[in-house]
C-alpha positions as CSV (number, residue, x, y, z in Angstrom):
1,X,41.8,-60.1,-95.5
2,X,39.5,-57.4,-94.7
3,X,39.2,-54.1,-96.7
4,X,38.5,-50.4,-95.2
5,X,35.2,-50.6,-95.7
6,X,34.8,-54.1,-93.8
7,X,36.3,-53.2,-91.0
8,X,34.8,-49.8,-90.2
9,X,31.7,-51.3,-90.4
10,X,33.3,-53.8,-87.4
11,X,34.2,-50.5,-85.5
12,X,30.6,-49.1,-86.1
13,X,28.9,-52.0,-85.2
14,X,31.0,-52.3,-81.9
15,X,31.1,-49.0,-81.0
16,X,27.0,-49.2,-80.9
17,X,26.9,-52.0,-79.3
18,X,29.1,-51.1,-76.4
19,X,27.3,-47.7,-75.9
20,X,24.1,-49.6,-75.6
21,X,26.1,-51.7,-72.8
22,X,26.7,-49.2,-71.2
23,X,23.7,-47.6,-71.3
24,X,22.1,-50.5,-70.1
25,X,24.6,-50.7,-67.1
26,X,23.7,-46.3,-66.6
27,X,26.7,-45.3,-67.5
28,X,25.1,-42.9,-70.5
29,X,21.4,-41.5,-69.6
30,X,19.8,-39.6,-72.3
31,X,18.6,-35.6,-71.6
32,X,15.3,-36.6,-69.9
33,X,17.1,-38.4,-67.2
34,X,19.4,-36.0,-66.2
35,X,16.2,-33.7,-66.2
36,X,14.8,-35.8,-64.0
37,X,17.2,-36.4,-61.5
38,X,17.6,-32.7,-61.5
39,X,13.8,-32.1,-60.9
40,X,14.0,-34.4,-58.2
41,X,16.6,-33.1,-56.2
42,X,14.8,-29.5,-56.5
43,X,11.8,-30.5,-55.1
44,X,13.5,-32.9,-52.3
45,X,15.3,-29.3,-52.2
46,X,12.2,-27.2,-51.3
47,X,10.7,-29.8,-49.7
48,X,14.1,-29.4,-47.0
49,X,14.1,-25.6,-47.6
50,X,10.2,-26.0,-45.9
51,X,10.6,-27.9,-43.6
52,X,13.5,-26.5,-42.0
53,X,11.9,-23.2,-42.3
54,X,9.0,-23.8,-40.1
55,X,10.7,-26.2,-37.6
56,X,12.8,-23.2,-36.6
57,X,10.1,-20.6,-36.9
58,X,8.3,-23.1,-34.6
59,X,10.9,-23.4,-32.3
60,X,12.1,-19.8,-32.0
61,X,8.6,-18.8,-31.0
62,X,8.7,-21.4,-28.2
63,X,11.8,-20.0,-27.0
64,X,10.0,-16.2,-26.7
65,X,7.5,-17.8,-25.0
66,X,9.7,-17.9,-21.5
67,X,8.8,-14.4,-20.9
68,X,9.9,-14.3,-17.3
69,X,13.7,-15.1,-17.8
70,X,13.9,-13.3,-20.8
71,X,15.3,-9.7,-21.1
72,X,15.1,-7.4,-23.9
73,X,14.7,-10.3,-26.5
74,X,17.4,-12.2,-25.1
75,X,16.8,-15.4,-23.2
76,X,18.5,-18.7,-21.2
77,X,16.7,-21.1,-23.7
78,X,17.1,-21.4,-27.3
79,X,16.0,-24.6,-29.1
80,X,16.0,-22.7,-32.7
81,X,19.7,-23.0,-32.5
82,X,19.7,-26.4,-31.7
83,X,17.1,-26.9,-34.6
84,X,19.2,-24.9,-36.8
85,X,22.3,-27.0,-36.6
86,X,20.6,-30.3,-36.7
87,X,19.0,-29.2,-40.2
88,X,23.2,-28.4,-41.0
89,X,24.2,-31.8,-40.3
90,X,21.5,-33.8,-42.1
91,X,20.6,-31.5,-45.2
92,X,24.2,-29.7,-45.8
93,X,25.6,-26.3,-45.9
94,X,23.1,-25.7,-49.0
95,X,20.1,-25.4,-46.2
96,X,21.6,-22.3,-44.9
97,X,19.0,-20.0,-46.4
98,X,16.7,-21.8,-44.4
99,X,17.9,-21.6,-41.4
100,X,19.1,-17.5,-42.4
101,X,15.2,-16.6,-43.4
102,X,14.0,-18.9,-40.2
103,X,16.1,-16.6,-37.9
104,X,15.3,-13.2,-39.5
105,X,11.7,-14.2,-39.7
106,X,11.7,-14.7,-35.7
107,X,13.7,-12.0,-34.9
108,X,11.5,-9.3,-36.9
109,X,9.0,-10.3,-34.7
110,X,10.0,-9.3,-31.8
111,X,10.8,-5.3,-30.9
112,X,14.0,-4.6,-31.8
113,X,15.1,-2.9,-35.4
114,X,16.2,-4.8,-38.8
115,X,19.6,-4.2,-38.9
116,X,19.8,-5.6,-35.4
117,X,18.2,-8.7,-37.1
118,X,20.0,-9.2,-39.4
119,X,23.3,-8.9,-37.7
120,X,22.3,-11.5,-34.9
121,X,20.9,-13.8,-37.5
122,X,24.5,-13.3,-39.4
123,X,26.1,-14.2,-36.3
124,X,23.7,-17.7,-35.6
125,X,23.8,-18.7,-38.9
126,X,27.8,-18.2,-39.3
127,X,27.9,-20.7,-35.9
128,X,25.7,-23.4,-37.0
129,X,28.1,-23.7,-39.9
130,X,31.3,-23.5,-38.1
131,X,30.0,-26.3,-35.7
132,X,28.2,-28.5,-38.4
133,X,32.4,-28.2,-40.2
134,X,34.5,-28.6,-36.9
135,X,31.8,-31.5,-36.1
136,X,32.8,-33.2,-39.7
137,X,36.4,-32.1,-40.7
138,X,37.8,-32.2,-37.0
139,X,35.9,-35.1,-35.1
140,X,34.6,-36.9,-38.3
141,X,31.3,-36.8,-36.5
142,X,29.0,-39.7,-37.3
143,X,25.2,-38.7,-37.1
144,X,23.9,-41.9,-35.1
145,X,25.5,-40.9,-31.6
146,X,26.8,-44.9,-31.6
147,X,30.4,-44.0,-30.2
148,X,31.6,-41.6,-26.8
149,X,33.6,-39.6,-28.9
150,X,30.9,-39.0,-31.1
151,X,28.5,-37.2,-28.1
152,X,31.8,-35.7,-26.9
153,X,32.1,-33.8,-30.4
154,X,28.8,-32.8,-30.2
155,X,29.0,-31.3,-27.0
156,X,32.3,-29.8,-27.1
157,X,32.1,-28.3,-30.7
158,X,28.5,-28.5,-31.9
159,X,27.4,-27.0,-28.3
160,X,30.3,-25.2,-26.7
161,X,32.3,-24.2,-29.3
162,X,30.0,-23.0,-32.1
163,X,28.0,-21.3,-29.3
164,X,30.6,-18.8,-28.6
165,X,30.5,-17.5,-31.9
166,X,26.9,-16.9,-32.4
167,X,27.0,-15.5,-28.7
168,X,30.0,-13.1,-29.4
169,X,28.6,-11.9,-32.4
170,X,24.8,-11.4,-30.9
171,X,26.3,-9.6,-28.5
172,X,28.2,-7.2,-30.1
173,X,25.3,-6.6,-32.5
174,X,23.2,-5.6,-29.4
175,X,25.2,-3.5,-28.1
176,X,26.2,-1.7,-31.1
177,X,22.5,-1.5,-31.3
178,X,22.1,0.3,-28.1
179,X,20.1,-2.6,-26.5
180,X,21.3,-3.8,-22.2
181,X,20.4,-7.0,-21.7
182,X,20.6,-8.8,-17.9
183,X,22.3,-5.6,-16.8
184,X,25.7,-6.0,-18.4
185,X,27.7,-7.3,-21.5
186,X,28.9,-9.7,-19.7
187,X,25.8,-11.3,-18.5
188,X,24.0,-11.3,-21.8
189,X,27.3,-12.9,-23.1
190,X,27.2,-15.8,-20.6
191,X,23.2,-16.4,-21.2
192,X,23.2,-15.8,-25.2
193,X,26.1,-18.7,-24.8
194,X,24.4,-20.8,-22.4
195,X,21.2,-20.6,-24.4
196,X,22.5,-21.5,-27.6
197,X,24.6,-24.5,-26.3
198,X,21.6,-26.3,-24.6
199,X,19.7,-25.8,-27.7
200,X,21.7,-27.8,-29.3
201,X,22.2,-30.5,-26.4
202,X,18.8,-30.8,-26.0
203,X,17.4,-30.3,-29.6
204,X,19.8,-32.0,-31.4
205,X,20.6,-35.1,-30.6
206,X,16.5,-35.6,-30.6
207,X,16.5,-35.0,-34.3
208,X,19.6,-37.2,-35.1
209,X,18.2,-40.0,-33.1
210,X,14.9,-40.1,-33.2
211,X,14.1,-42.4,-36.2
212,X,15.5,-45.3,-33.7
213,X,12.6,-44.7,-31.4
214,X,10.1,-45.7,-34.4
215,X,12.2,-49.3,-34.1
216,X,11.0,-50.0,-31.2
217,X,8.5,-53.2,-32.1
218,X,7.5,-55.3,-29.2
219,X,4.8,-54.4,-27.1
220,X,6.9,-55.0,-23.8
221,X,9.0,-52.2,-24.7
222,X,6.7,-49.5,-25.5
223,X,5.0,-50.4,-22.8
224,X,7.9,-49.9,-20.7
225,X,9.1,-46.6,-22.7
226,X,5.3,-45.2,-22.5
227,X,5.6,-46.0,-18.7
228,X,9.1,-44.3,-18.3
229,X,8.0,-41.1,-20.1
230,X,4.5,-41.3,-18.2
231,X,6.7,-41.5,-14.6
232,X,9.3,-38.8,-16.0
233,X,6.3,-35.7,-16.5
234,X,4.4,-36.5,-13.5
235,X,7.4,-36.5,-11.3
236,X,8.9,-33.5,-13.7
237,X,5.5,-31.4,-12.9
238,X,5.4,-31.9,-9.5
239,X,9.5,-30.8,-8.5
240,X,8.6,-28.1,-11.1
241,X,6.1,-26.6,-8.8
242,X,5.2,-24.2,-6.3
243,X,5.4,-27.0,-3.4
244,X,7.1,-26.2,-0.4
245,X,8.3,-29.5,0.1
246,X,10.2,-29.6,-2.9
247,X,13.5,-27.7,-2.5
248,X,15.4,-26.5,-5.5
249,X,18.4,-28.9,-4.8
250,X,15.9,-32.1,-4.9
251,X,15.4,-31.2,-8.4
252,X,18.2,-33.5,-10.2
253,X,17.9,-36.0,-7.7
254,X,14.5,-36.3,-8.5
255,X,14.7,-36.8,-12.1
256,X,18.2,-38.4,-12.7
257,X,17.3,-41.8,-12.2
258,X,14.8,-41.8,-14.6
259,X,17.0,-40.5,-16.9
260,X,19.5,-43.6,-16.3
261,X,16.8,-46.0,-16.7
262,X,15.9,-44.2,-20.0
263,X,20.1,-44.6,-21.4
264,X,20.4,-48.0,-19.9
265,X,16.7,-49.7,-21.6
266,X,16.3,-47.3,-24.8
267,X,20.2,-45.6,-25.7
268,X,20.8,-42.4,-26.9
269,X,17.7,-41.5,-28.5
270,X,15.4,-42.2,-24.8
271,X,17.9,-40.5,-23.0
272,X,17.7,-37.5,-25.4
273,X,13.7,-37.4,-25.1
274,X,13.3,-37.9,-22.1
275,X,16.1,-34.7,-21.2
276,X,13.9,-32.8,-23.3
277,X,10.7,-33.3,-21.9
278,X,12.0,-32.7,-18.3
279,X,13.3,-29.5,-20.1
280,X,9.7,-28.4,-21.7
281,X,8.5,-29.3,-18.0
282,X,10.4,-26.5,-16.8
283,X,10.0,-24.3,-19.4
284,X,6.7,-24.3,-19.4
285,X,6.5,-23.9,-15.8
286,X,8.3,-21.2,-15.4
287,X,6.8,-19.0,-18.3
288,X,3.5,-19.4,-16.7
289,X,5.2,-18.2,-13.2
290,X,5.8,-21.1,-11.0
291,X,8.4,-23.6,-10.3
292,X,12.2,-23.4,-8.8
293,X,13.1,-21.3,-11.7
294,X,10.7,-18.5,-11.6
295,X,11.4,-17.7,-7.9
296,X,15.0,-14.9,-8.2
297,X,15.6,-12.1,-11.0
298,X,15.7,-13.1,-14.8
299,X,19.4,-13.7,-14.4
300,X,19.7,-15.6,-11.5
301,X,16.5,-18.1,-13.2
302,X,18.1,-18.5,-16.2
303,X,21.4,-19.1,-15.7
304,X,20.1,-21.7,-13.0
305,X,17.9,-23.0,-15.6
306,X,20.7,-23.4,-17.9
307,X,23.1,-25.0,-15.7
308,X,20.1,-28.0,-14.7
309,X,19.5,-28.4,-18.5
310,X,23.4,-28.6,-19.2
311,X,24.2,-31.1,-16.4
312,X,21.2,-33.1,-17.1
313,X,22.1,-33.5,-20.7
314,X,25.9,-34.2,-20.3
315,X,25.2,-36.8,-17.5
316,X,22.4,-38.7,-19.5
317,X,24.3,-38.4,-22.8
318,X,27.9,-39.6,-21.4
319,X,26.0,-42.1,-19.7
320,X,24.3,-43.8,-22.7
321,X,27.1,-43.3,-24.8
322,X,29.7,-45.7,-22.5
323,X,27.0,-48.1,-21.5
324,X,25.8,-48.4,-25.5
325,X,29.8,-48.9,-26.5
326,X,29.8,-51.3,-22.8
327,X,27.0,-53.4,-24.5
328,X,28.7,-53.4,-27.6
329,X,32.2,-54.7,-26.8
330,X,30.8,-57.0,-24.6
331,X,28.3,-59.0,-27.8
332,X,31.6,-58.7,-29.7
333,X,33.6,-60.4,-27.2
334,X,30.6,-63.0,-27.1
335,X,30.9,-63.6,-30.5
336,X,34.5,-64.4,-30.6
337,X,34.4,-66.5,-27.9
338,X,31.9,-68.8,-29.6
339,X,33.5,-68.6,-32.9
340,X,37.2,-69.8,-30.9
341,X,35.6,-72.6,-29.1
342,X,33.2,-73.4,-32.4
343,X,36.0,-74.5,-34.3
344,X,37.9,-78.2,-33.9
């Protein structure tokens, strides 16, 4: 029989031994790994905080640049926005400060006073994270676009719905701030909205989707996608111009197919792309002074403008979206069929 001291030497002996199993297995780290893991995540942290930071900054001053249809800092396209809530939905809620400093840095820039700033900025920022948490807790949003009801979501909450809050807000902000924009509240209301929602149609999908463009490895099929992108700008410049022989309701008809062919050969991610560079087509068109969007008063442009971007992005996203889940019921179907017939 074994005496006191025997068998708390037993206990000792196992009681090191399983804490060195366990270690091994990483259920104890020491201090210097958890200081480690906590440097890491800072500077994956800063590196996010950056990144973010000058992506909107970016794409804020490209949305100024559409002098023409803009009006007292207030215009009918908004990719920062759309920017703003993609960096929501792939970094967290922590990345707020970003998108916050992003927004105030953009808006001091142009003429209007700091408190205005900061109230529109207070306003954005409160409706990127309202959309990024109705896009998560209500529709249990999944960021590959794979499924219908996942591009529904985004367009009916991430778009619509979180745009009404950042356009209220703005709006209120301006006028408390003594600033008219498109002649009326209810005007700037309908283009702050309008901007902010195909922001985020056209900018975000692009940056959820986009790593499955770099999948792309045979040569057939960047050849085809550099072909279909090459097609989509030339024909994109020349509706977008001054031509006589272009009239304004040619303009979908013209590009629409293209963007079929783009959801039907390269899903979600071409069809996304390829709205977006018939968008910058137009944009950039009608900040220099031409094209069928350039030719009315700033209103009249912009919320025509808005409504081609919107329709062109809900057709070509709906449209990928059904074909993609199409494809994928039909393999699956394949699949059982041949494992049925496989067995004896």
């Amino acid at each position: 029989m074994l005496s006191n001291q025997d068998l708390l030497k037993v206990v000792t002996i196992s009681a090191t031994h399983s804490k060195h199993s366990l270690k091994g297995y990483g259920v104890l780290t020491n201090s210097a790994s958890r200081r480690r893991i906590i440097a890491s995540n800072h500077w994956k942290y800063v590196a996010q905080f950056i990144t973010v930071f000058a992506a909107y900054c970016i794409a804020g001053k490209l949305g100024q640049a559409t002098a023409n249809v803009r009006s007292n800092n207030l215009g009918p396209v908004w990719p920062a926005y759309g920017v703003a809530l993609a960096a929501i939905l792939f970094c967290g809620y922590r990345i707020w400060p970003a998108v916050l400093l992003g927004m105030f840095v953009i808006a001091v820039s142009s003429p209007e006073s700091y408190l205005t700033a900061v109230g529109q900025d207070v306003g954005s920022t409160a409706a990127v994270l309202t959309g990024a948490f109705l896009l998560y807790r209500v529709a249990k949003f999944d960021k590959t676009l794979s499924r219908l009801r996942d591009v529904l979501a985004l367009i009916l909450l991430g778009a619509f719905t979180s745009a009404i809050v950042s356009s209220s807000i703005g709006t209120f902000v301006l006028r408390a701030s003594h600033i008219n924009s498109y002649a009326g509240i209810g005007s700037a209301w309908l283009i702050y909205w309008l901007g902010d929602s195909t922001g985020v149609l056209l900018v975000t999908p692009l940056v959820l989707t986009f790593p499955n463009l770099l999948r792309i490895r045979t040569w057939a099929r960047l050849a085809e996608f550099i072909c279909l992108l090459a097609i989509l700008v030339g024909i994109s410049g020349i509706v977008f111009s001054d031509l006589s022989i272009v009239p304004v309701r040619m303009i979908a008809f013209a590009v629409l197919p293209l963007i079929i062919w783009a959801a039907i050969r390269f899903g979600v991610s071409g069809t996304v792309l390829s709205t977006f560079l018939v968008a910058t087509v137009a944009t950039v068109r009608t900040a220099i002074g031409s094209g069928s969007f350039a030719s009315s008063t700033p209103f009249i442009n912009g919320i025509q403008m808005d409504v081609f971007f919107t329709l062109l992005s809900l057709t070509g996203l709906t449209f990928a979206a059904v074909y993609a889940e199409r494809e994928l019921a039909h393999s699956t179907s394949a699949c059982l069929c041949f494992e049925f017939f496989r067995k004896p």
